[in-house]
SEROLO-679268 format. One line per field, with one value per residue (C-alpha): residue number from 1; chain; y, z, x. Coordinates in Angstrom, 1 decimal, always signed. Example, Ala and Ser with C-alpha at 12.3 -4.5 7.8 and 13.67 -1.06 7.14 Angstrom:
BEGIN
num	(1 / 2)
chaine	(A / A)
c2	(-4.5 / -1.1)
c3	(+7.8 / +7.1)
c1	(+12.3 / +13.7)
***
This chain:
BEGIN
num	(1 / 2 / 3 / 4 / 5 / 6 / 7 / 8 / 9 / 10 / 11 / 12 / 13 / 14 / 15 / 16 / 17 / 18 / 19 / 20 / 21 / 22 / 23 / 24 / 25 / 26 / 27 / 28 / 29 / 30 / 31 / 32 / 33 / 34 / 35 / 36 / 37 / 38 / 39 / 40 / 41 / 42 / 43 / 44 / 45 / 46 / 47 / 48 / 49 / 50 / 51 / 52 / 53 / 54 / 55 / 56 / 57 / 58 / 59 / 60 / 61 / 62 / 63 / 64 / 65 / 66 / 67 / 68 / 69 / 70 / 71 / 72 / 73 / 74 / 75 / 76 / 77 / 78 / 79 / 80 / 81 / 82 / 83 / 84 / 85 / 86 / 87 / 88 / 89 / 90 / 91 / 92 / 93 / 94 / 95 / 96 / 97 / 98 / 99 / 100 / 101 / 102 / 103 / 104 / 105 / 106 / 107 / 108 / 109 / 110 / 111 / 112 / 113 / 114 / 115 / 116 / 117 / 118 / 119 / 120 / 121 / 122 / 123 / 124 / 125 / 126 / 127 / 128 / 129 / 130 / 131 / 132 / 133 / 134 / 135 / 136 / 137 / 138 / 139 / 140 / 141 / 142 / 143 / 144 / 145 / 146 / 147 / 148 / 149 / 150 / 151 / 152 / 153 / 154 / 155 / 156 / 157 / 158 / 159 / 160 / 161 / 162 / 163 / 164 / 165 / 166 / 167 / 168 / 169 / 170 / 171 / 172 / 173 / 174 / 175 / 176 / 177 / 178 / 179 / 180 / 181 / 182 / 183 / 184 / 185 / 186 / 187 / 188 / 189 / 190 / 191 / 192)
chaine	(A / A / A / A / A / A / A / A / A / A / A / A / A / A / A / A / A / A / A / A / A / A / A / A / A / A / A / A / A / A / A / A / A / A / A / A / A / A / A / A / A / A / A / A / A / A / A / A / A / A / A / A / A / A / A / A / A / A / A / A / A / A / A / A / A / A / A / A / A / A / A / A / A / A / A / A / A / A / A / A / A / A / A / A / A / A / A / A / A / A / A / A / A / A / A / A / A / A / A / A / A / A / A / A / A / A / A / A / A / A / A / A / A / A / A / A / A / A / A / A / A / A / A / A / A / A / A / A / A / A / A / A / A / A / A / A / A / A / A / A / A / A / A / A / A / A / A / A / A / A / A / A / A / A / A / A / A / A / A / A / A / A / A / A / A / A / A / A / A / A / A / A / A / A / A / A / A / A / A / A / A / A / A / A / A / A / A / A / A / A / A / A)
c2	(+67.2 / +63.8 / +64.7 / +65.9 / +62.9 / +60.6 / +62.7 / +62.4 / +58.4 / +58.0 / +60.2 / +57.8 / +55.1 / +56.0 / +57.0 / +53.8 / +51.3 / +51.8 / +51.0 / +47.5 / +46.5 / +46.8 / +43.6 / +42.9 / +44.1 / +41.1 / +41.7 / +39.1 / +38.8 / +38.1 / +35.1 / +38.1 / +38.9 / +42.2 / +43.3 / +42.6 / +44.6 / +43.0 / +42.3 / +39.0 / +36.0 / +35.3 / +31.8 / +33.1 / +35.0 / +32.6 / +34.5 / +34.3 / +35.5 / +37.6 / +37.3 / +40.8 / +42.4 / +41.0 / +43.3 / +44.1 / +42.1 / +39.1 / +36.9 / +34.0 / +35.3 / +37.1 / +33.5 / +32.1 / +33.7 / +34.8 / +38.3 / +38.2 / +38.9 / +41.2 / +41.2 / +37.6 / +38.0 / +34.5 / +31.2 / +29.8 / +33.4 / +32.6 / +28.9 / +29.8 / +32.4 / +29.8 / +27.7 / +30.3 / +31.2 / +27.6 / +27.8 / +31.0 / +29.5 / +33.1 / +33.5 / +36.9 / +36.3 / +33.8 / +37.0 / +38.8 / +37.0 / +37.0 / +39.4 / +40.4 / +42.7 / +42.2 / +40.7 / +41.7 / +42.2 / +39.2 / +37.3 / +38.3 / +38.2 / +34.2 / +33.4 / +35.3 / +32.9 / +29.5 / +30.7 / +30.5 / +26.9 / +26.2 / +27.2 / +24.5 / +21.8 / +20.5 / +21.3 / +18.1 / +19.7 / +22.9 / +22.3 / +24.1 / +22.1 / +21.9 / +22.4 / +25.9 / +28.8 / +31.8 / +34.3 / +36.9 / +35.1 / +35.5 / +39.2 / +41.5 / +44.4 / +46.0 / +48.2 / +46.1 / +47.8 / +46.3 / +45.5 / +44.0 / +42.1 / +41.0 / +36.9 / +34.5 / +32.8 / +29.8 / +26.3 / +25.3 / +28.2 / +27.2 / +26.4 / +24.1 / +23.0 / +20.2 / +19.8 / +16.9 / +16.9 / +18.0 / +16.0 / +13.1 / +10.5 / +11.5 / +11.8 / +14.4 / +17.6 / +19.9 / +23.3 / +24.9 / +29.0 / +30.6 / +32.9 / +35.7 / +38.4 / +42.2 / +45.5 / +43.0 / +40.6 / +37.3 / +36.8 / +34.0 / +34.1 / +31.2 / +29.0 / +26.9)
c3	(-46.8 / -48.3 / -51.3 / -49.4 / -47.3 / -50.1 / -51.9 / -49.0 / -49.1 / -52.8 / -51.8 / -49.3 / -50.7 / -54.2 / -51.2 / -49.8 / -53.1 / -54.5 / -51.1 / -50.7 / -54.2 / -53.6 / -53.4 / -50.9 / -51.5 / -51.5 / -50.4 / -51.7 / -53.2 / -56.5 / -58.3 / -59.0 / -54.8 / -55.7 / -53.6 / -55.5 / -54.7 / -56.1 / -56.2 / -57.3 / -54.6 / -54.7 / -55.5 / -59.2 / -60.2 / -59.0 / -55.7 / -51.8 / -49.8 / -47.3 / -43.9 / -42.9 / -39.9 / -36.3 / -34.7 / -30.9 / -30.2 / -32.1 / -29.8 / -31.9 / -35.4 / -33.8 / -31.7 / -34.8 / -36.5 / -34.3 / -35.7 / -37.2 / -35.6 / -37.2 / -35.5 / -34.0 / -31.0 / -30.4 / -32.6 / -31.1 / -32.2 / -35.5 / -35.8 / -34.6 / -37.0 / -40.5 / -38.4 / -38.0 / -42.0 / -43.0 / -41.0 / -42.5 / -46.0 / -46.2 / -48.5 / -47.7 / -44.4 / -44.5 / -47.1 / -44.1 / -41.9 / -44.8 / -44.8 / -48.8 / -48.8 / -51.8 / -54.0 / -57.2 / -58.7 / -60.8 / -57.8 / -55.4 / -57.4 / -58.0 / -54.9 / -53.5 / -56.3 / -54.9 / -51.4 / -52.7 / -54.3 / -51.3 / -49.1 / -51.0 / -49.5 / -46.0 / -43.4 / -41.5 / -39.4 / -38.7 / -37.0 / -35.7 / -34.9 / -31.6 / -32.5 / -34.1 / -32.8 / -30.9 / -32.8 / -31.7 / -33.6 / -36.8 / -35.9 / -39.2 / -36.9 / -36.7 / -39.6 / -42.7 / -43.1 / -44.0 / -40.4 / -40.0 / -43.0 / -42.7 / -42.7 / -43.7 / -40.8 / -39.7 / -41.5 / -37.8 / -38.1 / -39.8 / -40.0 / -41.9 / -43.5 / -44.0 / -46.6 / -48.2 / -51.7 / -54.7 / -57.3 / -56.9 / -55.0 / -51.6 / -50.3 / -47.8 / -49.2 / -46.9 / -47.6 / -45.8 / -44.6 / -43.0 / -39.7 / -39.8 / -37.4 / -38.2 / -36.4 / -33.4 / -35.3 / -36.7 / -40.1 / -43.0 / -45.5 / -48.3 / -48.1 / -51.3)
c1	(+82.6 / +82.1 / +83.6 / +87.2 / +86.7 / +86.7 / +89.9 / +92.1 / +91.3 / +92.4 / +95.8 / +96.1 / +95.4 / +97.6 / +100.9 / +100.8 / +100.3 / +103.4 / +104.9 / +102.9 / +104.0 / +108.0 / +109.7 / +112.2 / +115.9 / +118.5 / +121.7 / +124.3 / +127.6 / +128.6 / +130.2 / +132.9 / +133.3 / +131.3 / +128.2 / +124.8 / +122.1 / +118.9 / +114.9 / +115.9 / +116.8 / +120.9 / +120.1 / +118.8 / +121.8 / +123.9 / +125.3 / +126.0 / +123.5 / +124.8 / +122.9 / +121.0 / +122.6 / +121.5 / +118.9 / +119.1 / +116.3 / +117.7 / +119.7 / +119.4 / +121.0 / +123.9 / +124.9 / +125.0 / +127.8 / +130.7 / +132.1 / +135.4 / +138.9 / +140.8 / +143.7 / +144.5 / +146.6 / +147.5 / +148.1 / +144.4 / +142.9 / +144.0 / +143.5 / +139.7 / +139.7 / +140.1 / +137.4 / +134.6 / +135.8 / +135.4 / +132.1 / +130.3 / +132.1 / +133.3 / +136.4 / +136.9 / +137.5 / +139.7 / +141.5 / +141.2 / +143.4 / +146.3 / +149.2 / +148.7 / +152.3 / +154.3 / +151.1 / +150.7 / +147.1 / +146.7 / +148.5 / +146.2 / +143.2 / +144.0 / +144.6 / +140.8 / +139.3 / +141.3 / +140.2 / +136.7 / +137.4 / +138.8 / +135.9 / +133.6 / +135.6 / +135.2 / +137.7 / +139.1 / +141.7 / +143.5 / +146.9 / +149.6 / +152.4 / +153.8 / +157.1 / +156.5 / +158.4 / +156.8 / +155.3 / +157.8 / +160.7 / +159.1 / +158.2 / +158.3 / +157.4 / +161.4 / +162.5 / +164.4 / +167.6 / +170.7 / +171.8 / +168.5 / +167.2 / +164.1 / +164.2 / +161.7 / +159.4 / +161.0 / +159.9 / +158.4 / +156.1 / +152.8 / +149.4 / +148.3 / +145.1 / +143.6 / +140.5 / +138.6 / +140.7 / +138.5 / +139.7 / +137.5 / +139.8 / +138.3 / +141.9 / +142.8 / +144.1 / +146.9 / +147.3 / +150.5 / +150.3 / +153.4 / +152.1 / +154.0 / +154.1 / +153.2 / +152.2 / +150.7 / +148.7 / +149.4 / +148.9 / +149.0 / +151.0 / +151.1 / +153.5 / +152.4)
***
């Protein structure tokens, strides 16, 4: 009896050693946007962590980051919106809230990687002047068809963007996005 006492220990004890000796998976994303799945800490391969996912029990981590609109109803939705992105310094959601129609690849790709650059900066302001026109005037929800070509937004409707310039000089940098309006949600679209 001692000697099957003793045998079931070592099982035991060789089922839960590997276990104990498993580092702790990091999740992060890649200097490319990718996801990184790694033993490693981001920090060493030279990527984002990405914060683990708030537990019921954890009040604290999910006050910290408000979740991401998707669809921004209204011009303060969306101005909040490039806040909370410029907060979490989260490039792809700030992508998220951009209407990307008509984009080629390459187009699209460089403008994810100056989003990024851009997200190293500090934000100063985002402003929506009160001049621009409502959101329904610039709708892109009605069918283009030659009675009803679809029209650019009008010049009054923008967000714009203020960052700390990166160039050295410390002057103020201003970024201009049309909002344009499609299938109910306001978008960005870059102006520049």
């Amino acid at each position: 009896m001692h000697r099957l006492a003793t045998l079931l220990r070592l099982i035991l004890l060789a089922c839960t050693a590997p276990a104990a000796a498993q580092a702790p998976i990091h999740r992060c994303i890649g200097a490319n946007g990718g996801a990184v799945f790694t033993d490693q800490p981001c920090a060493a391969l030279q990527a984002t962590p990405v914060a683990p996912a708030a537990r019921p029990g954890n009040a604290a981590a999910a006050a910290a980051a408000p979740p991401p609109i998707l669809c921004a109803a209204s011009r303060h939705e969306l101005r909040q919106s490039v806040i909370d992105a410029f907060a979490s310094r989260d490039a792809n959601r700030l992508a998220g809230l951009m209407l990307w129609n008509g984009y080629g690849r390459g187009t699209a790709i460089a403008d994810i990687h100056s989003l990024a650059g851009l997200m190293k900066q500090p934000l100063l302001d985002v402003d929506i002047p009160d001049g621009a026109v409502p959101a329904a005037a610039a709708s892109t929800d009605a069918p283009l068809t030659a009675d009803n070509p679809r029209a650019p937004p009008p010049a009054d409707d923008r967000l714009l963007l203020h960052t700390a310039g990166n160039d050295g000089s410390g002057g103020p940098r201003e970024l201009r996005f049309d909002i344009v309006r499609q299938a109910g949600c306001l978008w960005l679209r870059n102006a520049d």
